[in-house]
C-alpha positions as CSV (number, residue, x, y, z in Angstrom):
1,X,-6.6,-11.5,-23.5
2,X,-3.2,-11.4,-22.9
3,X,-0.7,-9.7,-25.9
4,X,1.2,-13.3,-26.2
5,X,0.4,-17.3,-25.3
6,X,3.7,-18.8,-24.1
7,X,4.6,-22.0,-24.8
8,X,4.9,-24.3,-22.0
9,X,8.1,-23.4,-19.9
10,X,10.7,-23.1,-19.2
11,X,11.6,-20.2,-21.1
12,X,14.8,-18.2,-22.1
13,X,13.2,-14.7,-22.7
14,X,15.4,-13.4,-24.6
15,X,15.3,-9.6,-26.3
16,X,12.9,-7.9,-22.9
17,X,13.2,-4.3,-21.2
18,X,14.0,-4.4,-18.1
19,X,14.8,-1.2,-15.1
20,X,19.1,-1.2,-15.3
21,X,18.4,-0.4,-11.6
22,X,16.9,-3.6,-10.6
23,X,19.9,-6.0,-11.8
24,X,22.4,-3.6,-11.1
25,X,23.1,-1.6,-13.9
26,X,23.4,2.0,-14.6
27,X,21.2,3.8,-16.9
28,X,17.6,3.6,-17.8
29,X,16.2,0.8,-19.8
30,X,18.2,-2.0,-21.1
31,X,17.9,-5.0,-23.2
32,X,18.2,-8.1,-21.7
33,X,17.7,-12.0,-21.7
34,X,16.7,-14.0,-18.8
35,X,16.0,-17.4,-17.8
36,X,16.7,-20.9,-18.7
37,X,15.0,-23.0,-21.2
38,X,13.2,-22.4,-24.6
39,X,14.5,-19.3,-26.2
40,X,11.4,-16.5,-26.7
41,X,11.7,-13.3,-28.2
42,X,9.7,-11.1,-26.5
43,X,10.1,-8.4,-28.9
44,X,11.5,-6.0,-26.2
45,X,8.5,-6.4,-24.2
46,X,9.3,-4.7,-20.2
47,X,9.6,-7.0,-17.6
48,X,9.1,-6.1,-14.3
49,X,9.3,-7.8,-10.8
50,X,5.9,-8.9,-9.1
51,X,4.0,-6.0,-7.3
52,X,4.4,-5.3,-3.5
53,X,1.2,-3.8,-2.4
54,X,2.6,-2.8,1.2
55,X,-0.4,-0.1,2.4
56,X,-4.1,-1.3,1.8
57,X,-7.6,-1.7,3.6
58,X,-9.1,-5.4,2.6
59,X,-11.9,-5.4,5.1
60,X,-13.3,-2.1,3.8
61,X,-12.8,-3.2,0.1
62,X,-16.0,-2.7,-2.4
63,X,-18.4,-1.7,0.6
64,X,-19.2,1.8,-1.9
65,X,-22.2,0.7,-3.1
66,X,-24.1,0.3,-0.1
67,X,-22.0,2.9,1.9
68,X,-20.7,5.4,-0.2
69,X,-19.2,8.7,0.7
70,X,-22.2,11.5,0.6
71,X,-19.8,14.4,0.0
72,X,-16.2,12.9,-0.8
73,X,-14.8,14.2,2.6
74,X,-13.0,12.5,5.1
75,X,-15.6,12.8,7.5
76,X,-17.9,11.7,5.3
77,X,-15.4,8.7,5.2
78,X,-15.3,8.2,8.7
79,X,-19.2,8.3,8.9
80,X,-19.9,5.8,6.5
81,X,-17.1,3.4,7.1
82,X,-17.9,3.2,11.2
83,X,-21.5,2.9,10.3
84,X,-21.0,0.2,7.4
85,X,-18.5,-1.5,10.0
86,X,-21.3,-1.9,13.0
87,X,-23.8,-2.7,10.5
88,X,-22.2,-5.4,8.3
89,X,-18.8,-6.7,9.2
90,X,-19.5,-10.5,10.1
91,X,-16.7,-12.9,9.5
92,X,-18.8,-13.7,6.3
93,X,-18.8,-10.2,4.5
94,X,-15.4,-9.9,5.7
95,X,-13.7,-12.6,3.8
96,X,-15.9,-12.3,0.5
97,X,-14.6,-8.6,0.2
98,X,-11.4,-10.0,1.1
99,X,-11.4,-12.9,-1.3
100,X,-12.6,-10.6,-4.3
101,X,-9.7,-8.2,-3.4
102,X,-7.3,-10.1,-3.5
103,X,-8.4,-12.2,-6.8
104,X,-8.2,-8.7,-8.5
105,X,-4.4,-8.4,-7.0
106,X,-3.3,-11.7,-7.9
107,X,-4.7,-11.4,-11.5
108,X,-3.0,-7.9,-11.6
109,X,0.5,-9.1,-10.2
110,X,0.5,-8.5,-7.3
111,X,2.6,-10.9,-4.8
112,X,2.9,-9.5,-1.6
113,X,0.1,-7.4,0.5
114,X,0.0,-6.2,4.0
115,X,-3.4,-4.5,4.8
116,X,-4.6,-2.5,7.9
117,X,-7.5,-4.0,9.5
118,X,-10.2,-1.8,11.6
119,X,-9.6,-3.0,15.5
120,X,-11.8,-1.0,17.4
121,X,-13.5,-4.5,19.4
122,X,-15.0,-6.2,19.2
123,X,-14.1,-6.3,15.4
124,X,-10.8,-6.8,16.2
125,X,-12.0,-10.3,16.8
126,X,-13.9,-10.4,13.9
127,X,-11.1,-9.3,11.3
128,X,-8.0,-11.2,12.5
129,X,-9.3,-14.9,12.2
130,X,-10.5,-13.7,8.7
131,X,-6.7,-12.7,8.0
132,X,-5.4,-15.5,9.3
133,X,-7.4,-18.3,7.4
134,X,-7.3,-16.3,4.2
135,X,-3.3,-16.2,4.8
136,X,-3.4,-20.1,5.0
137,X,-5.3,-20.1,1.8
138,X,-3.2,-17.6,-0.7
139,X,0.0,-19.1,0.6
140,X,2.3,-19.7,-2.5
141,X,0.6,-16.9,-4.6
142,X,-0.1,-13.8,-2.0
143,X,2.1,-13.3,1.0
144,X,-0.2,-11.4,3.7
145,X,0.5,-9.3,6.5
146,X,-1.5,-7.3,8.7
147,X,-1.7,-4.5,10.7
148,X,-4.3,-3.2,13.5
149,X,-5.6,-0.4,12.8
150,X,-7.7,2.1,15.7
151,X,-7.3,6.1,15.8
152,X,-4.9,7.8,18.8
153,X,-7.5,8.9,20.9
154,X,-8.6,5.1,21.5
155,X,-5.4,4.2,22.5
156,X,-4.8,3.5,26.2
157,X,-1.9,1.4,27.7
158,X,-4.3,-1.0,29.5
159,X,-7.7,-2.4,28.6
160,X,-9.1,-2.4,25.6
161,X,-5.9,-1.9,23.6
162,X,-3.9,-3.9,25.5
163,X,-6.0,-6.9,24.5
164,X,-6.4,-5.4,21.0
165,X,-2.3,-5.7,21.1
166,X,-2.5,-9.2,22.2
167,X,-5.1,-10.2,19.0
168,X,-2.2,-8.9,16.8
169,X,0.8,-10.3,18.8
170,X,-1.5,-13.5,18.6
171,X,-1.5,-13.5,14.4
172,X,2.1,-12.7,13.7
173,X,0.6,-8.7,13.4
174,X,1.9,-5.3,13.4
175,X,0.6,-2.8,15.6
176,X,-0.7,0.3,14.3
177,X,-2.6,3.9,15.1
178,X,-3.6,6.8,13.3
179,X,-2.2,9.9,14.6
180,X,-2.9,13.4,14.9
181,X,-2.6,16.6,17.5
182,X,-4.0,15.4,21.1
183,X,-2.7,17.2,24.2
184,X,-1.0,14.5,25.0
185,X,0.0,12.8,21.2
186,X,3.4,12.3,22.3
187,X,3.2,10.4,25.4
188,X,0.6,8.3,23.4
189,X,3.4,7.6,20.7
190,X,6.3,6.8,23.0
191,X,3.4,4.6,25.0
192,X,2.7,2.9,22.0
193,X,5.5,1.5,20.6
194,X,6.4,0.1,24.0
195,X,3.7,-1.5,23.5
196,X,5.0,-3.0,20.4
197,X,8.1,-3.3,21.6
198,X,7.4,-5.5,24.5
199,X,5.6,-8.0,22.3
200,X,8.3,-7.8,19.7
201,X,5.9,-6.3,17.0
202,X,6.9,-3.6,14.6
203,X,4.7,-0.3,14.0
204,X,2.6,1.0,11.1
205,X,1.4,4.5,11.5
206,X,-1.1,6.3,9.7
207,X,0.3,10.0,9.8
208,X,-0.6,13.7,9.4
209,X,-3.3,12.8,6.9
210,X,-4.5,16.0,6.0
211,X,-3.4,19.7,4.9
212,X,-3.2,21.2,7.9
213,X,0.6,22.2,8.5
214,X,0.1,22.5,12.3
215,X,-0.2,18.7,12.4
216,X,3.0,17.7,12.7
217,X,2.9,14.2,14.5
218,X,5.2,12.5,11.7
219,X,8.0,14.8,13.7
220,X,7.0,13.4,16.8
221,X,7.4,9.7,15.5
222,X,11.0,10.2,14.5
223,X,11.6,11.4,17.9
224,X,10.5,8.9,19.5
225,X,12.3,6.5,17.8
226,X,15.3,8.5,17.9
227,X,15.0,9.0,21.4
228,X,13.8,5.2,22.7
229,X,16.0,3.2,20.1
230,X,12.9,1.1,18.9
231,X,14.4,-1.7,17.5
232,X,11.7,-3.1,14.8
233,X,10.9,-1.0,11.4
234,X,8.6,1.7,11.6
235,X,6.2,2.8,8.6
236,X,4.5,6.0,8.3
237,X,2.1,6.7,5.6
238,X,0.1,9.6,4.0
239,X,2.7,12.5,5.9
240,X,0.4,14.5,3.6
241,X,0.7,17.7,6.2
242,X,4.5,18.1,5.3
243,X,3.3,19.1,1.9
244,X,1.6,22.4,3.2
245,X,4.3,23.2,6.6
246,X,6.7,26.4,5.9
247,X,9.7,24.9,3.8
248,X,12.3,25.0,7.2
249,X,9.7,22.9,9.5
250,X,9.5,20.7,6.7
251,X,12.7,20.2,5.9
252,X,13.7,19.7,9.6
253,X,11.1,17.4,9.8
254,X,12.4,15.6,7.0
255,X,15.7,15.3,8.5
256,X,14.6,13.6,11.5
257,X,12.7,10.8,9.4
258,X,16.0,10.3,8.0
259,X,17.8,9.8,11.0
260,X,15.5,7.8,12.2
261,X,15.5,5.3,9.9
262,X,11.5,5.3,8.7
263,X,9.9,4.2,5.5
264,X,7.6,6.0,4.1
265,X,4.7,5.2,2.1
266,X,2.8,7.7,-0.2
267,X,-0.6,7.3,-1.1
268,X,-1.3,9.5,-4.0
269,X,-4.7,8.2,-5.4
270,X,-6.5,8.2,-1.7
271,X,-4.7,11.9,-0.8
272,X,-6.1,13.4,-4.3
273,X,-9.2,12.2,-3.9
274,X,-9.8,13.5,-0.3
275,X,-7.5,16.1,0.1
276,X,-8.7,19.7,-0.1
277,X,-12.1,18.7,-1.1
278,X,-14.9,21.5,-0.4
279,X,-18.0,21.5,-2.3
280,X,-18.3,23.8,-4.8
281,X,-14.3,24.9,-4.6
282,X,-11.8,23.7,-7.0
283,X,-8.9,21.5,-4.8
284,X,-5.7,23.5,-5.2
285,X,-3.4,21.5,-3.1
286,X,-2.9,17.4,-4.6
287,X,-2.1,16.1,-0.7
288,X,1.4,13.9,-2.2
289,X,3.7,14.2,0.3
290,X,7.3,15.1,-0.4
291,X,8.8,12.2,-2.3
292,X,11.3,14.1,-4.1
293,X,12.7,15.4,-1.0
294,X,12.3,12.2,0.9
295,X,14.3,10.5,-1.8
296,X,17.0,12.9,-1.8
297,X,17.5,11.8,2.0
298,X,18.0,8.6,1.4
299,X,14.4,7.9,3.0
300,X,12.7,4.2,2.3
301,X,10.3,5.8,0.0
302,X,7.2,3.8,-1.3
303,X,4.5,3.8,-3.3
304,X,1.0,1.9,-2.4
305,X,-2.5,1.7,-3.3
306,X,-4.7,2.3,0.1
307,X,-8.3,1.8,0.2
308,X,-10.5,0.4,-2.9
309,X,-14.4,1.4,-3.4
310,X,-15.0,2.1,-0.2
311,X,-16.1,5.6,1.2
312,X,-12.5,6.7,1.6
313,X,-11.8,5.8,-2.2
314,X,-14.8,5.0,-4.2
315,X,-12.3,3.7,-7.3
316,X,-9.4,1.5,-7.7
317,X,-8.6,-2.4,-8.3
318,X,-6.1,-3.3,-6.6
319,X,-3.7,-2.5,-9.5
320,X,-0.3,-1.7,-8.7
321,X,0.3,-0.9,-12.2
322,X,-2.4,1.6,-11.8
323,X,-0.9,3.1,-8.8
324,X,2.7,3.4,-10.5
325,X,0.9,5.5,-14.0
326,X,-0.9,7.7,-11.2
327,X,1.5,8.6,-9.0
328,X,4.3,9.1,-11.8
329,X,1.5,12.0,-13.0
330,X,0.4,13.0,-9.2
331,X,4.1,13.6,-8.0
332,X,5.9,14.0,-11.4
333,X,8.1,11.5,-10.8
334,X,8.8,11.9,-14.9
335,X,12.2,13.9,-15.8
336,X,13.6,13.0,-12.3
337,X,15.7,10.3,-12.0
338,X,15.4,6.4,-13.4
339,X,15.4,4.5,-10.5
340,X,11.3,5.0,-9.5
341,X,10.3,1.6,-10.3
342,X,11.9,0.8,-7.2
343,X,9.1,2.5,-5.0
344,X,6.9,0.1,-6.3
345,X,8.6,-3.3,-6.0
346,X,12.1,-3.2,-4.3
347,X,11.3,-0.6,-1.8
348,X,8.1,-1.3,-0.1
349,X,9.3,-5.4,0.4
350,X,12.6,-3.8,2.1
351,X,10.2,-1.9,4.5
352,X,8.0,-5.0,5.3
353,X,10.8,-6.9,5.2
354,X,10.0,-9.2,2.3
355,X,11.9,-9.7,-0.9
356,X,11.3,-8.4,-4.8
357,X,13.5,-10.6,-7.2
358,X,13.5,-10.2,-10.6
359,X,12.5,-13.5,-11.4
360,X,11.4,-14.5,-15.1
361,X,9.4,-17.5,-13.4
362,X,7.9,-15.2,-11.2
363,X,7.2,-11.6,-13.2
364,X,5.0,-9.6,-15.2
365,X,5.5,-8.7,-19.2
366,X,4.1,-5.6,-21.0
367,X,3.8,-4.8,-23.9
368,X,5.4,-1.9,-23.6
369,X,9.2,-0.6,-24.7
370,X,10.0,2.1,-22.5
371,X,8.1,4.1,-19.7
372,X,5.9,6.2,-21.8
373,X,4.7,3.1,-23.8
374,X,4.2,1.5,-20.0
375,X,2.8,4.5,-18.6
376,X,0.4,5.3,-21.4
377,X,-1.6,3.0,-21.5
378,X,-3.5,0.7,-18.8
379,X,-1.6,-2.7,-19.7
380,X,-4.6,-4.6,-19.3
381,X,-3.3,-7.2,-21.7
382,X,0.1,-7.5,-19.4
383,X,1.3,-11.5,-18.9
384,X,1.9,-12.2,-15.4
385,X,4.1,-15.6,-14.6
386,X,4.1,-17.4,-11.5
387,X,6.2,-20.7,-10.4
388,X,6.7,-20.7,-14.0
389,X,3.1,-20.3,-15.1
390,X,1.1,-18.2,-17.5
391,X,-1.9,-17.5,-15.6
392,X,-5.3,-16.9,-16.1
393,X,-6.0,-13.2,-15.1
394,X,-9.9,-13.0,-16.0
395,X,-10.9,-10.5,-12.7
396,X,-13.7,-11.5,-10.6
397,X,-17.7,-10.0,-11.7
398,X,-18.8,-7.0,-9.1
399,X,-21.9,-9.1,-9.7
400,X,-20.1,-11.7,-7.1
401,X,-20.5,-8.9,-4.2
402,X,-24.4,-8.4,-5.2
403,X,-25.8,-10.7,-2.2
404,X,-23.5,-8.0,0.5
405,X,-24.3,-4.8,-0.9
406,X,-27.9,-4.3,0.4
407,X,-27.6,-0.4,1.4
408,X,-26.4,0.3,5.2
């Protein structure tokens, strides 16, 4: 139950917390009053803007208990996922892992989402419809983007991508690739985003995800954007590599991403849990890439939630809130600066190019005074408003995904 029943709007709430950085404001936390209407005191309750979810995986959503991860690894997350995928992934199991998904991020306060879809065909032409009708049907309380997703080494620049590029150009897409150290991974970038830039789509990479500090492809990206003047944003996620490179190839590398203009987008909870995993050794390195130095640069930095109980993660809810209290522990973003709330909201709409408002007819309240309160607790009696509205945020029953979930 939520920790207060408003009256019917619209409100002045008056007495609230909110981030000084998001209205403009220097400090920390101040006390403010916002909106028009029937006076409230919220008791200094924070308010924050709604949630921009800008780095997620909908079609592989809540496949973990028929498909789960045998040994936690990421090629034990490969395995299962490409098997699950070839098994499973009609139009039908698509959009009711979709659907629950993104019930879960609604009813957590979540507003915008872009998720990667799996495009190796022929479920490329599988996934996009899904998108595509399920964007028609959260208009007006999710905004949905999507971006391919297929791994470098099944990139060409004719055939199979090309008409994989066409699907995406087709539903207002981005393109995207996972990449890593091929002979040729640098031809294969600069191929790719002409690829993107000839059908006027922007570029999502997945980047460097793991700890070895000889992959160093996030380098390459700036590069080539440097070097060919892409015009639309780039994104590049995970960069987890950076985190293990000697300090001066980092640093350098770090440079060049700043130069080049890219967002970044960190996925803590994913990286820990598959990050320096070997069976029967204790992790030693967390797999966070470096925010703090990304930040001092002046880098896009954000924050996002990845994949949800699916071999890759087997946890999650689509919670940005959850993501925030994890990755302030994960990166210690504690004791270093006031302006981190921005990763979650403000940041990640700049890099997809939506907006963040703080918007009393469109927030979420907490009953919570400052960040430890926030942060110390799973706010699972928050108050999210929309168009003005209380809403009901009773989360959909895992029993829903029973009739999918036969094992693969």
């Amino acid at each position: 139950m939520d920790f207060k029943t408003l009256p019917p709007g619209p409100w002045r709430l008056e007495n609230v917390t909110v981030p000084a950085c998001l209205i403009g404001q220097p400090g920390d936390l101040i006390r403010a009053s916002l909106g028009n209407g029937l006076p409230l005191d919220m008791n200094g309750a924070m308010l924050l803007p709604l949630f921009t979810d800008m780095h997620t995986h909908l079609d592989k959503g809540h496949i973990w208990p028929r498909s789960p991860n045998p040994d936690g690894t990421f090629t034990g997350a490969l395995t299962r996922v490409a098997a699950d995928r070839a098994a499973s992934w009609s139009a039908e199991d698509v959009a009711t892992r979709m659907e629950f998904s993104l019930r879960c991020a609604y009813a957590h306060g979540t507003a915008t989402i872009r998720t990667h879809l799996d495009a190796i065909p022929p479920q490329d032409a599988i996934s996009f419809p899904v998108f595509a009708r399920k964007r028609d049907e959260w208009a007006g309380r999710i905004t949905l983007q999507a971006a391919c997703l297929i791994g470098a080494g099944d990139f060409s620049e004719d055939g199979a991508f090309a008409r994989t590029a066409d699907i995406v150009a087709a539903h207002q897409g981005v393109l995207g690739m996972v990449t890593y150290p091929l002979p040729d991974i640098a031809a294969r970038i600069r191929a790719f985003l002409a690829m993107a830039a000839a059908r006027g789509l922007s570029a999502d990479f997945h980047v460097d995800e793991t700890l070895d500090p000889a992959s160093n492809t996030l380098r390459l990206i700036a590069e080539a954007v440097l070097d060919t003047g892409f015009p639309a944003p780039v994104i590049v996620g995970h960069c987890c590599s950076v985190s293990a490179m000697a300090e001066a190839e980092a640093m350098v590398t770090l440079d060049l991403v700043a130069r080049a203009g890219l967002h970044v987008v960190s996925l803590p909870m994913c990286n820990l849990y598959l990050q320096d995993r070997r069976s029967g050794r204790t992790p030693r390195m967390r797999g966070i890439t470096l925010v703090h130095e990304m930040k001092a640069r002046g880098i896009n930095l954000s924050f996002a939630s990845d994949n949800t109980r699916d071999p890759f993660y087997a946890y999650g809810d689509m919670d940005m809130l959850e993501v925030m209290r994890e990755a302030t522990r994960i990166g210690h973003l504690d004791h270093s600066g006031t302006d981190w709330i921005r990763a979650f909201t403000r940041n990640p709409a700049l890099a997809i190019g939506t907006t963040s408002p703080l918007d009393p007819a469109n927030c979420i309240l907490l009953r919570a005074r400052n960040w430890n309160e926030l942060l110390s607790r799973p706010q699972s009696d928050r108050i999210v408003i929309r168009d003005g509205v209380q809403i009901d945020r009773s989360l959909p029953d895992y029993s829903e995904l029973d009739p999918l979930m036969e094992p693969t």
